[in-house]
matplotlib code that plots the C-alpha trace (Angstrom):
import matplotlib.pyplot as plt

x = [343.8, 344.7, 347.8, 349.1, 352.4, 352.9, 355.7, 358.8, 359.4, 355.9, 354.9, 352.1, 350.1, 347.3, 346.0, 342.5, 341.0, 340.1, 336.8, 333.7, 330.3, 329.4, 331.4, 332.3, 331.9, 328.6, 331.2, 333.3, 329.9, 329.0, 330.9, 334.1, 337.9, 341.3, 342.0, 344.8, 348.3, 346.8, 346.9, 344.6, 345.8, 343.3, 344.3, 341.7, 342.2, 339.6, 336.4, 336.5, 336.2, 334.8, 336.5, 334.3, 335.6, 334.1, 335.5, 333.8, 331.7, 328.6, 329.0, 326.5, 328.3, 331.7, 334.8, 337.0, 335.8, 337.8, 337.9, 339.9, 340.5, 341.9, 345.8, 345.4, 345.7, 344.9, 345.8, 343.4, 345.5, 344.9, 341.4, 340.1, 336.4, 335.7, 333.5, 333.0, 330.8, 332.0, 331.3, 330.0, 332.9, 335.2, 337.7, 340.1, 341.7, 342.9, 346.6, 346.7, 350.4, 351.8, 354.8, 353.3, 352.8, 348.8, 348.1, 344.7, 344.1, 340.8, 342.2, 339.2, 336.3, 332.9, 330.3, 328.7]
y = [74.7, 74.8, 74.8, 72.5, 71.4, 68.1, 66.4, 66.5, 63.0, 61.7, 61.4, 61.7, 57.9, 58.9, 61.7, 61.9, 62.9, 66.6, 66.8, 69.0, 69.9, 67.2, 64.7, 65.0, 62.2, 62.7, 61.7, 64.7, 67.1, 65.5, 64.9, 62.7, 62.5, 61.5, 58.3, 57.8, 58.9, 60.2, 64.4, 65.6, 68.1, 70.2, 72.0, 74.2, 74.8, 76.8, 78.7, 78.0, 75.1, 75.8, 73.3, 73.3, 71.7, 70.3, 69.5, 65.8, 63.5, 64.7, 68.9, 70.4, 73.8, 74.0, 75.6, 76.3, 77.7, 78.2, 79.7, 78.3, 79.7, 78.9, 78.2, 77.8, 74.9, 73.8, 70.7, 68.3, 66.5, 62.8, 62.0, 65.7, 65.6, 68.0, 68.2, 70.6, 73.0, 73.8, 76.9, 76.3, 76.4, 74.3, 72.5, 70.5, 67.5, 66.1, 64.6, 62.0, 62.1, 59.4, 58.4, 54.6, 52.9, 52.9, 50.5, 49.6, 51.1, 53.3, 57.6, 58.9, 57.6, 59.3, 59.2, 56.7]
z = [100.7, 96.6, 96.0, 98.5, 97.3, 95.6, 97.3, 95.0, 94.7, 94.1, 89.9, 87.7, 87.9, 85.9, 83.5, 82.3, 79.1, 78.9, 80.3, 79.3, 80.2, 77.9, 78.7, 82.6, 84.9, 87.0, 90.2, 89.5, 90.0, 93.1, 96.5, 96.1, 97.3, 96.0, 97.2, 100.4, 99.0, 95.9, 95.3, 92.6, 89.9, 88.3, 85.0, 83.1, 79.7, 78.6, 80.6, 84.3, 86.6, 90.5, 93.2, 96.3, 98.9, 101.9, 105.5, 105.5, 103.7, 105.5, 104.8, 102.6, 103.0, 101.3, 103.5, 100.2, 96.9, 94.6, 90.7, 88.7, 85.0, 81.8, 82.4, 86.7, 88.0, 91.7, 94.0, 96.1, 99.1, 100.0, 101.3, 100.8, 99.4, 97.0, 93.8, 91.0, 88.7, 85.1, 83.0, 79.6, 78.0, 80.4, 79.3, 82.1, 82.8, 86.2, 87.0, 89.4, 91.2, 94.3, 95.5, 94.7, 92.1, 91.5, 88.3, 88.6, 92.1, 92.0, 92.6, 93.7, 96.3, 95.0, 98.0, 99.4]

ax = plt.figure().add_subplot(projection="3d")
ax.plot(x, y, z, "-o")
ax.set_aspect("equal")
plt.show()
């Protein structure tokens, strides 16, 4: 599941900030998904960042988890829902890439 290739024609839309324990969006700690077309890019900078992801909406129990450290990064495909737990010392941002142009469209769908 991480990993997933980025199609080589799509670009970068969107970058975030770089994101800490103290300044994270609550949505990113809590069940959301990339929007349709839209793949995630995760890329820690410092301490860790853990991407749980979950098979639907509904699951309570994630069926990926994965660690990702200082220098990793790791993709989120189209419509995959997912959220994440920082270490204290986290530091990441998040590259949004499609092969459309996206001004204004919302990337991610937190849950419902």
């Amino acid at each position: 599941m991480s990993h997933l290739r980025i199609p080589k024609n799509w670009k970068i839309q969107r970058s975030t900030p770089f994101f800490t324990k103290d300044n994270v969006p609550a949505a990113l700690l809590s069940h959301h998904n990339t929007a349709e077309g839209v793949f995630g890019q995760l890329c820690v900078m410092e301490g860790t960042v853990t991407y749980y992801g979950f098979a639907d909406e509904n699951a309570t129990e994630p069926e990926a988890i994965i660690a990702i450290h200082a220098g990793q990064f790791a993709t989120s495909p189209p419509e995959y829902w997912h959220r994440v737990e920082l270490s204290n010392d986290a530091q990441f941002n998040i590259n949004f890439w499609s092969n459309k142009d996206k001004t204004g469209q919302a990337l991610f769908n937190a849950k419902k």
